[in-house]
Structures are given as structure tokens and as C-alpha cells.
N, C-alpha and C positions, 0 to 999 in steps of 0.2 A: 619659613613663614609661620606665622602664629596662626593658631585656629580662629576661626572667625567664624560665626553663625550667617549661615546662609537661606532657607527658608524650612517652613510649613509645608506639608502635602501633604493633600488629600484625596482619597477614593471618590469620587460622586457618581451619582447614577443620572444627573440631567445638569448637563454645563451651564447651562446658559440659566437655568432658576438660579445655582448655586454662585453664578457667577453675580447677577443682580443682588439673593442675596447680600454677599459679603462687601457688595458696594456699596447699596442701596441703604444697608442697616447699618454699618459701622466705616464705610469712610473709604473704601477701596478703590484703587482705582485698576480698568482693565488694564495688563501691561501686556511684556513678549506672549505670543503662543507657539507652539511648536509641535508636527506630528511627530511621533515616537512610535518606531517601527522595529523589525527584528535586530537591530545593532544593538539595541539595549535590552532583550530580550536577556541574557547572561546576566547582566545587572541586576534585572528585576528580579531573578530568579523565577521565570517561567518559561516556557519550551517558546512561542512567539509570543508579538506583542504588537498592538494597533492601539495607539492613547493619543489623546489630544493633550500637549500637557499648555495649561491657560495659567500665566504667571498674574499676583494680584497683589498691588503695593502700597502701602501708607508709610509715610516716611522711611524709615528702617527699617522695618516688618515686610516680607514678602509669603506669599502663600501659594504654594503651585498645585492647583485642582487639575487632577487626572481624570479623564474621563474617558473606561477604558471602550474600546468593541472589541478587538481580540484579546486576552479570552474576556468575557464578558463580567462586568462587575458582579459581587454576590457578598452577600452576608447581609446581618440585621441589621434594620434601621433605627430600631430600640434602643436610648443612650446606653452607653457603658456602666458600667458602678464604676463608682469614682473609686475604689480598690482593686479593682482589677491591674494586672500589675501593665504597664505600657504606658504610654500617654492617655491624659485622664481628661480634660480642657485646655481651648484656649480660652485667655482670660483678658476682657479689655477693661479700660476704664472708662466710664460716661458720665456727662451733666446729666442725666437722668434716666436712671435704670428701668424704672415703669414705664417712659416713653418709647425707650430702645426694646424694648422687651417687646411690646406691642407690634412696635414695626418689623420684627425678627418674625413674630407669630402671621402677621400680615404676606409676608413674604415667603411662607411655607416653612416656618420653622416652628417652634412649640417651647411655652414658658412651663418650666418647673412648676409651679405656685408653692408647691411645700418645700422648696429651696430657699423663700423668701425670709432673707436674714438681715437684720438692724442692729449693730452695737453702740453703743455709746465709749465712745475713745477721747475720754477726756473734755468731755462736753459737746462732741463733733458726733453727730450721729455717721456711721459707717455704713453704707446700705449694700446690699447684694443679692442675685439671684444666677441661676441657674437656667439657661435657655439648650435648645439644641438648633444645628442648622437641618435645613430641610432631610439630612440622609443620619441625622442621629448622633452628629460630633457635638459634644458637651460644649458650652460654647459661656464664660462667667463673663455677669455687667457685675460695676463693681463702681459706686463712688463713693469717694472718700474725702468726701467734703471738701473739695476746693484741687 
């Protein structure tokens, strides 16, 4: 069988904001959820493991937010640098980056503003910016004129 991409996952620290988030703002819709207990504990690479894991789908994009209680989520909520080496953003496309931007910020997320970048691509102006979701995942709006 060929490799095929299967989803996104994500750490959160509150399911049910990040869950509206990522519907609410960019088109998500709630799919499977599933508890994950110590059978996948080896996998995870941690000693136990109590996760809700809440799958989240728009057409072929899937995205499975973990939301751990055993052991307990941790780290900063401060976005990344986008050099940092790992995953740096997800990046979507929208009719209008200012409006989505706002509804992210609405929704417990937070807009760059110094990310806000316009190119001129042959007469098409390119627009973009820089959001993060409520726990700090770089998160790009991006239209590209049509």
C-alpha cells in the first residue's frame, strides 16, 4: 500500500474551545472521538495515558485534538518561531484573511498584526497573515486572489 496522509494532532489544554475554534473559524466539522487509555501509552511514549482524542474534518484535511488528563498537558502557549525545527503552521486558504483573523481572535485565538503581509503577484495582490489557535499553534490565512 502507498503512503497516504492521514491527519493533524494536536495537544490542547481545553477541548471543547479548541474544538469550536477550529469549526467555528475555518469550516471544521466535529467528527469520531475516542478515550485513549494505557494501550497506547507505549505509542505515546509515556509510562500511562487518559486522552480524549476528538477527530475534526473538512473535506480531506483531518485534525485529531488530544486532550490529555493523564499525564496532564504542559508547555508554553507562546507561538513557536517559525525556525524552530518541527512543525512550524497550519496554513489555510480564505475569502478574506481580516475577517477570519478576527473570528480566530474572537474565539480565543490571537492575530500576529506584524505578520501582515501583501504581495503583488502579477497584478493579484496576495494577502496573508499569521494567527495562533487558542494554545499557541501558528495557524496561516492566506488569499490568493481567487
Amino acid at each position: 500500500m502507498e503512503p497516504t496522509f492521514s491527519h493533524f494532532g494536536i495537544c490542547v489544554s481545553d477541548l471543547e474551545r479548541s474544538v469550536r475554534f477550529y469549526c467555528e473559524a475555518l469550516g471544521f466539522e466535529r467528527a469520531e472521538s475516542h478515550p485513549i487509555g494505557s494501550e497506547f501509552a507505549a505509542l505515546m511514549d509515556l509510562p500511562d495515558v487518559a486522552v480524549i482524542s476528538q477527530f475534526l474534518r473538512r473535506e480531506a484535511t483531518a485534525i485529531e485534538l488530544l486532550a490529555f488528563s493523564e499525564p496532564a498537558p504542559f508547555g508554553s502557549t507562546e507561538r513557536r518561531a517559525v525556525n524552530q525545527l518541527g512543525l512550524t503552521h497550519l496554513s489555510f486558504r480564505v475569502a478574506d484573511v481580516e475577517a477570519t483573523a478576527a473570528r480566530m481572535v474572537e474565539l480565543g485565538g490571537a492575530r500576529v498584526a506584524s505578520s501582515r503581509t501583501t504581495i503583488d503577484f502579477g497584478g493579484t495582490p496576495l494577502e496573508f497573515v499569521y494567527c495562533t489557535d487558542p494554545d499557541g499553534t501558528r495557524v496561516e490565512l492566506m488569499d490568493l486572489g481567487g
